[in-house]
C-alpha positions in Angstrom: -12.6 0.2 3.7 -12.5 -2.5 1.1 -10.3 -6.0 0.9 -9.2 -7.4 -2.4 -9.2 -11.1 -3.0 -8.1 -13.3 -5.6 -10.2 -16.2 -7.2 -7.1 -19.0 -7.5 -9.2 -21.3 -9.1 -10.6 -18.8 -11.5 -7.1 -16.6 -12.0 -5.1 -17.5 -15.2 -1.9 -15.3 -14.6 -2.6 -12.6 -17.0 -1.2 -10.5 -15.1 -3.1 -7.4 -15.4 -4.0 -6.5 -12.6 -0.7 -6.5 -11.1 0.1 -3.7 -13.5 -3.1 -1.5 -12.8 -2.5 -2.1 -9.1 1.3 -2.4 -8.7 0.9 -0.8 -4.9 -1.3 -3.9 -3.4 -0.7 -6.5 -6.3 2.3 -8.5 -7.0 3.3 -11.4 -9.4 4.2 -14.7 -7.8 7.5 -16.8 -9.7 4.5 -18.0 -12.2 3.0 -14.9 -12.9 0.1 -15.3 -10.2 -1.3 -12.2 -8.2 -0.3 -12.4 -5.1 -3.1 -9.6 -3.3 -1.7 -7.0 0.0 -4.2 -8.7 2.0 -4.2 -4.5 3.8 -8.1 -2.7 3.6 -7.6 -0.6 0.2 -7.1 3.2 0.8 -9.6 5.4 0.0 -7.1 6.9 -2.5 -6.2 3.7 -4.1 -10.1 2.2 -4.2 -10.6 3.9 -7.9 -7.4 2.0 -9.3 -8.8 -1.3 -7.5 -12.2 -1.2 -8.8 -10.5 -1.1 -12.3 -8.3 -3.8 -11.4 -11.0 -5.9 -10.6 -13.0 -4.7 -13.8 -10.1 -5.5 -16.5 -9.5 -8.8 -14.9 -10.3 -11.1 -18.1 -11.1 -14.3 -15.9 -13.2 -12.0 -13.5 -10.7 -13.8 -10.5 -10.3 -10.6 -8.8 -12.9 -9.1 -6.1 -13.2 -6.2 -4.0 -15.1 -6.3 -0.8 -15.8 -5.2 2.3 -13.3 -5.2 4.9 -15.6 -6.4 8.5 -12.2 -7.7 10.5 -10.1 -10.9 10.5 -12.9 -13.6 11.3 -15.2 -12.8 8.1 -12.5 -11.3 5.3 -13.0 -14.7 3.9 -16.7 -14.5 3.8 -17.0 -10.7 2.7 -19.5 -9.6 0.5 -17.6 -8.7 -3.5 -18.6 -6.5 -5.6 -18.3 -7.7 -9.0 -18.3 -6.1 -12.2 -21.9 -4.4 -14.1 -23.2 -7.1 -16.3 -22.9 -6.0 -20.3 -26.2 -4.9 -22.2 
C-alpha cells in the first residue's frame, strides 16, 4: 500500500487535488490539502496517482507505506518527466 504526502513548502492551495481525491484529501480554512494520512486502497491508488500528477506545484507525493517510524522518509513516486 501507498501513503500520500503533501509538500507544504511547495503546495500553493490550488486546490486540485482535493477535488480529484475528495475520499483522502481535504481543504484546510485557507484552501490547503489537508492528506488522510491512511495507506491508499488499492481501489483508490488510480485516482491518487492522478492527484499527484495534476498537482501544478508538484507538492503532492505518493509513496510507499513501510509503518509509522519511516512514513516520513518513504520513498515518492513522482510524476514522468515531459519529452
Amino acid at each position: 500500500m501507498k501513503t500520500l504526502r503533501v509538500n507544504p513548502i511547495a503546495c500553493d492551495g490550488h486546490g486540485l487535488c482535493a477535488e480529484l481525491l475528495p475520499e483522502r484529501i481535504t481543504l484546510d480554512d485557507w484552501g490547503y490539502p489537508v492528506v488522510d494520512s491512511e495507506p491508499i486502497p488499492a481501489a483508490l491508488e488510480p485516482h491518487a496517482r492522478r492527484a499527484v500528477a495534476a498537482c501544478p506545484t508538484l507538492a503532492l507525493l505518493l509513496g510507499k507505506a513501510s509503518g509509522p517510524a519511516s512514513r516520513s522518509r518513504a520513498p515518492v513516486e513522482r510524476r514522468p518527466s515531459l519529452p
